[in-house]
Structures are given as structure tokens and as C-alpha cells.
C-alpha positions in Angstrom: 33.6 54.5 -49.0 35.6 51.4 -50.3 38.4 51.9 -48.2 36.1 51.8 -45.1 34.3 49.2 -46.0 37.8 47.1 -46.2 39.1 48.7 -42.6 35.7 47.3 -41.6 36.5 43.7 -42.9 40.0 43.9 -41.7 38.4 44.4 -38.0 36.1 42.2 -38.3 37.7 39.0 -39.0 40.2 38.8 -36.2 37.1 39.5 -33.8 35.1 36.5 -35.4 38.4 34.3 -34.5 38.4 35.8 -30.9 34.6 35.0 -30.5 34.8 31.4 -31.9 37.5 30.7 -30.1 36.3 31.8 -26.6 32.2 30.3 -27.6 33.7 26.4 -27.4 35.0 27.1 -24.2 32.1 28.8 -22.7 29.6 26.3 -23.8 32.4 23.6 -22.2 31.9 25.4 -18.9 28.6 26.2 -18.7 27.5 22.0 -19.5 27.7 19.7 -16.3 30.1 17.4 -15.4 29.4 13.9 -16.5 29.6 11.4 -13.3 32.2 9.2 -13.2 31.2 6.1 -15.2 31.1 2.2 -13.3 34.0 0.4 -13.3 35.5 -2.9 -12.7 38.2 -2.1 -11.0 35.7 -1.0 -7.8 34.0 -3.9 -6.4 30.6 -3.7 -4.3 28.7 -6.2 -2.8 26.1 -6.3 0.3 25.8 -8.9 2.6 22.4 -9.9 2.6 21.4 -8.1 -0.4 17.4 -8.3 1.0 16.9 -7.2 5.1 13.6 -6.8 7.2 12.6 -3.1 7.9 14.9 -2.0 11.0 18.0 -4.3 10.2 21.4 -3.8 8.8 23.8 -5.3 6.0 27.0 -4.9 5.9 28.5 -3.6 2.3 32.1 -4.1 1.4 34.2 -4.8 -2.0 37.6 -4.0 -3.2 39.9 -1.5 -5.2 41.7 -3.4 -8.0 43.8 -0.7 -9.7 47.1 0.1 -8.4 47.2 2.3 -5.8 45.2 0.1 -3.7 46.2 1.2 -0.1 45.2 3.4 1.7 42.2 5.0 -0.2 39.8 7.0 0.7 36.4 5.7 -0.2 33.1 7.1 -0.2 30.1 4.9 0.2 27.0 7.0 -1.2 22.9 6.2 -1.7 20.4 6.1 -4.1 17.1 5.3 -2.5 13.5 4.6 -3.6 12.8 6.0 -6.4 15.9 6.4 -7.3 15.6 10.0 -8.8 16.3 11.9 -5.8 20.9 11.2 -6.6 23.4 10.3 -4.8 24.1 11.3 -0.8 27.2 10.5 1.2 26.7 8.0 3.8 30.5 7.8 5.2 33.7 7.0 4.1 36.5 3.8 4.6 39.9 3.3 3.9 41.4 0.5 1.9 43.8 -1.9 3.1 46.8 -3.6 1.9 45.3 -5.6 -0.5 42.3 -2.7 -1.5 39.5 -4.2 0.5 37.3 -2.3 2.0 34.1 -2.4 4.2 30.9 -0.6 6.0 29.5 -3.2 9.1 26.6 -2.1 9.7 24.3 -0.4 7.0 20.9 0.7 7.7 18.7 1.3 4.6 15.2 2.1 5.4 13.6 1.5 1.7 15.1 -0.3 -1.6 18.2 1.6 -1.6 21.1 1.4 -4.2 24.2 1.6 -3.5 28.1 2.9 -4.7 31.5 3.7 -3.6 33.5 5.9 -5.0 37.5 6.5 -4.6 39.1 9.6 -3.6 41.3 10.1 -6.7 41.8 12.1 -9.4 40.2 10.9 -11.3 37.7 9.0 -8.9 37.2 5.8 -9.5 33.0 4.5 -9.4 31.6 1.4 -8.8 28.9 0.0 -10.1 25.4 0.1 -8.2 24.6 -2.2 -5.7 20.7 -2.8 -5.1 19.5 -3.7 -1.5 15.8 -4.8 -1.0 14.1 -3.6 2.5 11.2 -6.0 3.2 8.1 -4.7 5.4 8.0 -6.1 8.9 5.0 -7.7 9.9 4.1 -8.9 13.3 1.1 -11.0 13.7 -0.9 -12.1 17.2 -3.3 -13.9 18.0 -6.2 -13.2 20.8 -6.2 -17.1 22.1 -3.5 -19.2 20.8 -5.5 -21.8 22.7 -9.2 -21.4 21.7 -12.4 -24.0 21.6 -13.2 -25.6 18.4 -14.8 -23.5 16.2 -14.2 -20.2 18.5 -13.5 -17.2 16.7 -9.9 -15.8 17.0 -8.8 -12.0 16.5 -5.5 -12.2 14.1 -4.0 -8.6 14.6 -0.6 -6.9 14.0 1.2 -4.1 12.6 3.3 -3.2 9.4 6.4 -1.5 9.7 6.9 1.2 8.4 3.8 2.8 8.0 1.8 1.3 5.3 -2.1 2.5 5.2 -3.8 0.7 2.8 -2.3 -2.7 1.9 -3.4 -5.8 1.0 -2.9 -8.4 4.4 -3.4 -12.4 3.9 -3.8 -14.3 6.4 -2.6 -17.6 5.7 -2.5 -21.0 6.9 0.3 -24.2 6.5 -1.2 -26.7 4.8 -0.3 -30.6 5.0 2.2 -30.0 2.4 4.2 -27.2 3.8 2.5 -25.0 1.3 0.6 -21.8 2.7 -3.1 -21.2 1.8 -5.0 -17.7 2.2 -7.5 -18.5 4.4 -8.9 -14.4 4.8 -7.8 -11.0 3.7 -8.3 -7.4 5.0 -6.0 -4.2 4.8 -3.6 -2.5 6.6 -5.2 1.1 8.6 -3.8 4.4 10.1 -1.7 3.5 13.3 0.3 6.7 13.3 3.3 8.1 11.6 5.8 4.6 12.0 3.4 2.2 11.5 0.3 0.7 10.2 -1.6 -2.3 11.8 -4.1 -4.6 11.1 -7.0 -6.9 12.1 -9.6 -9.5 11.8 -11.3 -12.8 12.8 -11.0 -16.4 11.3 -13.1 -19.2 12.9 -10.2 -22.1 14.3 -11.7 -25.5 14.1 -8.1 -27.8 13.8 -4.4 -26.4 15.3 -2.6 -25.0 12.6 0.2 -22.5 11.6 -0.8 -19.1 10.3 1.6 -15.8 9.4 0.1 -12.6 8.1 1.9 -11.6 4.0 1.2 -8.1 3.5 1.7 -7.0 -0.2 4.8 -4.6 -1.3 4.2 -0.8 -3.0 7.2 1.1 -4.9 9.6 1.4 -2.4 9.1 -1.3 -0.1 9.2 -5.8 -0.1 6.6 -8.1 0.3 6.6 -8.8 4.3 5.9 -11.5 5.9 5.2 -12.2 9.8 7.0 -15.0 11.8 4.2 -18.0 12.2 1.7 -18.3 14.8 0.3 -21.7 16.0 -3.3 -21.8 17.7 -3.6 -25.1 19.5 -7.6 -26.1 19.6 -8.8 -27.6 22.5 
């Protein structure tokens, strides 16, 4: 019995070894990948860093650590709010000195943004945030009305926006603008939302509509309107 009780210790302990050895490894594959960590040595800017709904900016920066030309690098997204990762919006190549750049950049929300290099290992920048404002568009019924006539003030918020808070506001003598009436923003379909209501004109003035930001969107404001009284 004691002889087989040592046999069984004698197997026994070169299995253990086996098993821790293989156990570090297996947990090593079986955890994820960190992402490659920010770096200096990948610039990012955007030019603006802020754009109306339905424009562009142009993103660009440069590689710093030697290779710099010739890189592959891939420009990738992070929108609004922000949990959803990172997806590939295209790629550049550096130049000489490790520039690089994307023209034309369409981001429909608050997007961030980051290159990263083709190498092994990649190299990451750090994020670059670009703010999308709402576009508002205001009109006016009669730009020209009577004294004391009431005007429609109507527009539309793009993109769609049900719900939001709209001032109306007017230039003061001082440049300053005063909220002379509110309403909200209603169903206009799936691209945009619109907007409407009447303020009584007594004196010419300059008015623009503001309409008030949510999570993944900028305060928006309209291009001024001037009503000339007769």
C-alpha cells in the first residue's frame, strides 16, 4: 500500500508542473489584447475642431519616430457616445518628413478621432474631439411688415431634433442678443425637425433662432434675419 501511495506521488508531481505551466499561458490567451496606448510620437489635429451639421474638416498630423516615410496610417472614429469603439474611416500615407493628412472629413455628431500606424507594433495617437453643431435655418413670413404686424419666425433643425428648446432672439443696441420668445422644435420627418411661431415687429431689428444642444449634438445657431418695419 505504501509503495503505491509513493508511485502515486511520483506521478503526480511532474503532472502538477505540466498543468502550472500550460494554466499561465492559457489564461494569457484567453484575456484581450490591450489597445495600443497614445503616444507622442503620432500627432493629430483637425482643422476646425467645431463644424455645422453637413460640413467637413480636414484632420492631419504627423509621425515623429523614425521610420517616418511611407507609412500606412489608419484614421479611425469614436462617435457620440463614445461607447460604441473604434471604426476605420480610410487610410494615408506619410511623406518624407511623416506628415500626413485626410481633406475632407465628414462627422455627423461629436466624433473623436485617432490614427493609427501600420507597424508592428502600431503606433496610436492620441484622441482628437470634433464638435458637430446643429444647423438652424430661420425665415421670416414678411421681412418687410407694418408696425406692430405680427410676423411668422419658422425654420428647421438639422438633423432631426424633436423636442428642443428654440429662442428666438433679437440684437440689441449693444451687439448683445436678447430672447425675445421661445417654442420647441416638432416632427418634420426622419432628417429634420422644424419650427415655428409669431413675435409682434414694432422697430427693424436683427433676429436668429439658438436652438439648445442634447448628448450628441452643439448648440445651433441660425444665420440673422433683419425685418425692416414700414
Amino acid at each position: 500500500m505504501n509503495g503505491f501511495r509513493q508511485q502515486q506521488k511520483q506521478l503526480t508531481a511532474p503532472l502538477m508542473l505540466a498543468l502550472l505551466a500550460v494554466i499561465p499561458l492559457s489564461l494569457a490567451l484567453a484575456l484581450p489584447r490591450p489597445s495600443p496606448a497614445a503616444t507622442a510620437d503620432l500627432t493629430i489635429s483637425a482643422d476646425p475642431t467645431t463644424v455645422i451639421y453637413g460640413q467637413h474638416t480636414s484632420i492631419s498630423g504627423r509621425l515623429k519616430k523614425a521610420p517616418k516615410a511611407g507609412v500606412k496610417v489608419s484614421l479611425e472614429q469614436n462617435p457620440a457616445p463614445y461607447t460604441g469603439g473604434w471604426t476605420l474611416v480610410g487610410h494615408a500615407i506619410t511623406k518624407t518628413n511623416g506628415s500626413y493628412s485626410y481633406a475632407v472629413v465628414d462627422p455627423l455628431e461629436n466624433t473623436n478621432y485617432r490614427v493609427t500606424t501600420a507597424q508592428t507594433p502600431p503606433i496610436t495617437s492620441r484622441g482628437q474631439l470634433v464638435k458637430v453643431r446643429i444647423k438652424v435655418v430661420l425665415r421670416l413670413n414678411d421681412r418687410t411688415p407694418r408696425r406692430g404686424q405680427r410676423v411668422r419666425f419658422y425654420g428647421t433643425a438639422a438633423p432631426e431634433h424633436d423636442g428642443r428648446l428654440v429662442n428666438i432672439q433679437r440684437r440689441t443696441a449693444t451687439g448683445s442678443w436678447r430672447t425675445v420668445k421661445k417654442t420647441t422644435t416638432q416632427d418634420a420627418g426622419d432628417e429634420l425637425s422644424q419650427f415655428s411661431t409669431r413675435i409682434r415687429v414694432r422697430r427693424d431689428g436683427s433676429y436668429r433662432a439658438r436652438v439648445f444642444h442634447d448628448s450628441d449634438h452643439e448648440d445651433g445657431t441660425s444665420r440673422p434675419k433683419r425685418a425692416v418695419v414700414h
